[in-house]
N, C-alpha and C positions, 0 to 999 in steps of 0.2 A: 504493500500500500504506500510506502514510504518513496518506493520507487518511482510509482506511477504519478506521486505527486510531484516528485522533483518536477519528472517530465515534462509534467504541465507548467509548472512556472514556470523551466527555462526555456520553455516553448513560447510562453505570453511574453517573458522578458524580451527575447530575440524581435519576435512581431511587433513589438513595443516600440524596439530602436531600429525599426526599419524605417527610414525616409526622417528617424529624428537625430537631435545630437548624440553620436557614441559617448559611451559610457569613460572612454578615455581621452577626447578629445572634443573638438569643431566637427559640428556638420559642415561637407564640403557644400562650398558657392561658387558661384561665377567670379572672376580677375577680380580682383581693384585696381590692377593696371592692365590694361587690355591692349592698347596703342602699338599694335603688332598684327601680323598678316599670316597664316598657315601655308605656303607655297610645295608644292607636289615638286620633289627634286625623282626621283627613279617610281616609274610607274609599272602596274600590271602584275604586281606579287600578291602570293596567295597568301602567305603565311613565313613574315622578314621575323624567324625567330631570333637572328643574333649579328652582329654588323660592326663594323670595324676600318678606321680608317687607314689606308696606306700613308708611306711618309709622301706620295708624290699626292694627296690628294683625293684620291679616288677611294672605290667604298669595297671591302667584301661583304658580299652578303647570303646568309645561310636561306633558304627554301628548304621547311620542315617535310617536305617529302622525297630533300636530298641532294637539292643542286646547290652548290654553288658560283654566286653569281659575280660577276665583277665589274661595275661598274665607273667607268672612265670618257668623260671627253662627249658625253649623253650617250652612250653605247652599253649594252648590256651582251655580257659574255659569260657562258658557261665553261667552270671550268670543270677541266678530265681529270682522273685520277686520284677523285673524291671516295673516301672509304664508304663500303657496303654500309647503309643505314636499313633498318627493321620499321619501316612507318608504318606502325600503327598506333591506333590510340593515340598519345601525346610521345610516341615515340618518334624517331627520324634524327633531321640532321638540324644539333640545336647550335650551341654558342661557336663563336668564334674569337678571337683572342691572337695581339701578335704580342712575341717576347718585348720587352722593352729596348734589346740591344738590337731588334729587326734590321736596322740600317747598316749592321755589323754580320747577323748572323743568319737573316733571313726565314728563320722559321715564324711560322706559322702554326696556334693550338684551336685544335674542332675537338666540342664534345657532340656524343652522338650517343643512338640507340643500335648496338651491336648483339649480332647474333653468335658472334664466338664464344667460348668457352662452354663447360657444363649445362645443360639444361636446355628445354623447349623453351622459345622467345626469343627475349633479350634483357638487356641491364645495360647502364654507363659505359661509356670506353670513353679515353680522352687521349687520342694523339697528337702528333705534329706532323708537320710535313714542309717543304720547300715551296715556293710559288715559281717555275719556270715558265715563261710565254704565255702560255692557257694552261699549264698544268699540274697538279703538286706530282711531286716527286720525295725522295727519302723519305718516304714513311717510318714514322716509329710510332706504335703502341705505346702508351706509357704507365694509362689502369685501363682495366676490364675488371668492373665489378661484380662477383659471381650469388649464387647460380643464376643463370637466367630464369626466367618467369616469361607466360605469357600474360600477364595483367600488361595493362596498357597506359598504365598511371603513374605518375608522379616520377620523372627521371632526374629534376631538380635541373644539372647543369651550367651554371652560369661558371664562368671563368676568370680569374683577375690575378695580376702579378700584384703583390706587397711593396710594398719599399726599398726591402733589403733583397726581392730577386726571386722569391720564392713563388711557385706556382700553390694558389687554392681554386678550389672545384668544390661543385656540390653535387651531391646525388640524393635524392629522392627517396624516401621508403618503400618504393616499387608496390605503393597498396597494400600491405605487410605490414601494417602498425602494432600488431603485436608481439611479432619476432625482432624486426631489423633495427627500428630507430633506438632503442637501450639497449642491446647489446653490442657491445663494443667489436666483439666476435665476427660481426656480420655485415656485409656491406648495407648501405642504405639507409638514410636518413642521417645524412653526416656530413659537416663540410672536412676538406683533406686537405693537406699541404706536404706538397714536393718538391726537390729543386727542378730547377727546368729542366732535367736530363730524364725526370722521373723515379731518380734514387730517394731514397726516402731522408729527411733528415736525423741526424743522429737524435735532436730535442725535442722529436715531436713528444705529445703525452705518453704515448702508449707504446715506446718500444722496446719497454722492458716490459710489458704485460702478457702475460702468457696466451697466447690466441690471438688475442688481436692482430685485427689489420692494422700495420703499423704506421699508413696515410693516415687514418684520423687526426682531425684536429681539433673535432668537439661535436658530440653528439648529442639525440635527442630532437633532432628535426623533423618535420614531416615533406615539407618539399619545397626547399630554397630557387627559386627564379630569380632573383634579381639580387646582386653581390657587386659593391662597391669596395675600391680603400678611401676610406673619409680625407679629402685633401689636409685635412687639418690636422689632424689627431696619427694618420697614418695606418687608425687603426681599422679592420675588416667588420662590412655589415652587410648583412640580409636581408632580405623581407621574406614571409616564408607564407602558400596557401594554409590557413587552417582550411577544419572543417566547414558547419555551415557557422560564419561566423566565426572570429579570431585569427582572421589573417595577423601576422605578427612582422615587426622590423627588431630586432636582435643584433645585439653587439657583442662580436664573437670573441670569447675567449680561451685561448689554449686549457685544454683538456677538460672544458665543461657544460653540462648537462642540460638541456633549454626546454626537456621534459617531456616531448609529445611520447606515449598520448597521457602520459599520466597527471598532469596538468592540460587545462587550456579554457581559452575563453568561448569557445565555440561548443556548437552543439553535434550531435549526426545530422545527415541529410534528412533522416525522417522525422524529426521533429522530436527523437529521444536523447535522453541524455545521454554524453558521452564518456563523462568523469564530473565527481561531484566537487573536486578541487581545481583550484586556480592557481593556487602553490606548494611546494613542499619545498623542505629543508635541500638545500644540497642543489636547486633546480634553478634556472636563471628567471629572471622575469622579462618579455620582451618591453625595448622600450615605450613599442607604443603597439597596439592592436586595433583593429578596425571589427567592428558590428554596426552592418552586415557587412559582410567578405565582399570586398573589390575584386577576389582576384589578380592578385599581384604579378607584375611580368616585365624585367625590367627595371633597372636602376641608377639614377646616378644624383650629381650633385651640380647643381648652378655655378660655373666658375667663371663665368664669361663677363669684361667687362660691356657687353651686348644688352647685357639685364640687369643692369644695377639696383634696379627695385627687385631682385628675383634671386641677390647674393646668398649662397651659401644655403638656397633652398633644397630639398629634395624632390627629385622626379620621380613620380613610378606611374608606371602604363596601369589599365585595368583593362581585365578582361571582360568581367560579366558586366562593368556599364559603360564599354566603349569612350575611354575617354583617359587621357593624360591627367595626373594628377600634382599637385605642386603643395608641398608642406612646409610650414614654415616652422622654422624650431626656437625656442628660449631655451637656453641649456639643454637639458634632456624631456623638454615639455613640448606637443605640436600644438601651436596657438593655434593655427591656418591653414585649413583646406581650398584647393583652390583648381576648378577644372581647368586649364589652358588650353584643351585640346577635346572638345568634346561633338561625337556622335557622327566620325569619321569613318570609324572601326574600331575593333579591338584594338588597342595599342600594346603590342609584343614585346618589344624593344625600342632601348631610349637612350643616346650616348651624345655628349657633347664633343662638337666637331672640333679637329684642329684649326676651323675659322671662326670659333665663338658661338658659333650656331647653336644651337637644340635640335638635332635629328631626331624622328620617335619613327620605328618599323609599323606601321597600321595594317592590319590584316585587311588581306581582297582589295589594299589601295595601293600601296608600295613604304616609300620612304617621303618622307615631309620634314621639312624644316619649318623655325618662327623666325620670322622675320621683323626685327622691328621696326616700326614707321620712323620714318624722320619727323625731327621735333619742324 
């Protein structure tokens, strides 16, 4: 009885804060500065999950059903030599990512949905490869997350170099929230950190732990899309899907626990409850969460003198209301919701150009920039 009561509250509470102010911040609004233009730079993508500038300029760009695209000079070209991708469900060919010495060493890191190793399906792989003419070449492996599964959920993905060199990745809990995201044992539900070769570091948390995978860098996730390094601080953040309700942004720290499922703010899909705690001892608390779930996708940070009223804010795409989102922080508090980009498409992917710009990937549209008007 006890149960069925939860239920219902956290059912009324949810519908409650639907279309009002979440329980941890602003209801998002429209600009308070708006004096800018939305302009279509690369047209005619189905779904721009991950994108990435060259030093010359021009754009790679990931197609979750496995191409990669290159755009240059208003031309779009496919390039060969892209590893086998498993598209199904939210699988295929996600992030993209160049080393930071690319002008020196010319690789190139794609995460994707691969069918190798153990098991029916697929799970995470995250390589590199060379960009020659139209095509990668020296492929290296560098994880393959096991076993495969054929669930079609949650591959996580996103990709970022740190400060000091080292490669992090996310993976997903592959729909498996009750094996893979605590146990340290198991791939999924976990951000990792590697050097760029894919050796593992000697200080990660867990490499004296018996079993573990020794990529771990902090577990406990359900399924990280969008990963920055904070220009400020240097240090590494997420935004991670909850359930229905308690999508989360988390500030990642070496070897610890951010608790899904056994914490969260969200509920199941069907309207029962899915944990009757919000925190426990030992478990991070995200810094901020959204009710209801935006569906997060994509990440970054305002650094452009382009946007001076928009400094130091935060980007993230939403999937489920089609729209660019723009958060404004006090310390570690979000004053300000704010759509810039709404009812275009899903917005997938969100990176600030080497020209000051705001690129966001929009699904079934292509690639868009803001532009802002002259005073």
């Amino acid at each position: 009885m006890k149960s069925l009561f939860l239920s219902l509250l956290m059912t009324s509470l949810y519908v409650a804060c639907m279309g009002q102010t979440p329980p941890n911040g602003p209801e998002v609004t429209e600009p308070e500065w708006d004096n800018y233009t939305i302009e279509t730079v690369v047209d005619d993508l189905k779904i721009p999950w991950g994108m990435t500038f060259l030093p010359d300029g021009s754009l790679l760009i990931t197609e979750r059903s496995g191409e990669l695209i290159h755009f240059k000079n208003g031309e779009k070209t496919e390039i060969s030599g892209v590893p086998a991708v498993w598209a199904k469900g939210q699988g295929g060919l996600l992030d993209v990512e160049l080393h930071p010495d690319y002008a020196n060493n010319g690789w190139i890191y794609l995460s994707y949905s691969s069918e190798e190793g153990p098991g029916d399906g697929a799970h995470t792989a995250i390589s590199r490869a060379k960009l020659e003419g139209d095509r990668l070449t020296n492929q290296e492996v560098l994880y393959k997350a096991g076993p495969n599964t054929e669930k079609g959920q949650h591959y996580g993905s996103r990709i970022v170099f740190d400060t000091d060199g080292y490669l992090f990745f996310t993976i997903g809990e592959r729909g498996n929230r009750d094996e893979n995201p605590q146990d340290i044992t198991r791939d999924g539900g976990k951000v990792y950190r590697l050097h760029d070769d894919g050796q593992v570091p000697t200080d990660n948390p867990f490499v004296n732990s018996t079993g573990a995978k020794k990529a771990i860098y902090s577990y406990g996730h359900r399924n990280p899309q969008g990963m920055i390094v904070h220009p400020e601080t240097g240090e590494i953040w997420v935004h991670e899907h909850g359930p229905r309700g308690g999508d989360e942004i988390n500030v990642v720290k070496k070897g610890a626990n951010y608790g899904w499922p056994e914490i969260s703010y969200g509920i199941n899909y069907n309207g029962t409850v899915l944990t009757e705690e919000t925190s426990k001892p030992g478990m991070e608390q995200p810094l901020y969460y959204w009710v209801p779930s935006i569906a997060p996708s994509g990440f970054d940070v305002v650094s452009s003198d382009r946007y001076p009223q928009w400094q130091g804010d935060l980007l993230v795409g939403s999937l489920s209301f089609a729209y660019l989102e723009k958060l404004t922080l006090e310390g570690d508090k979000v004053t300000k919701r704010e759509k810039i980009i709404d009812g275009m498409g899903r917005v997938r992917s969100v990176v600030m150009g080497p020209d000051g710009y705001i690129y966001a990937g929009v699904e079934g549209k292509g690639v868009v920039k803001i532009v802002p008007s002259a005073n």
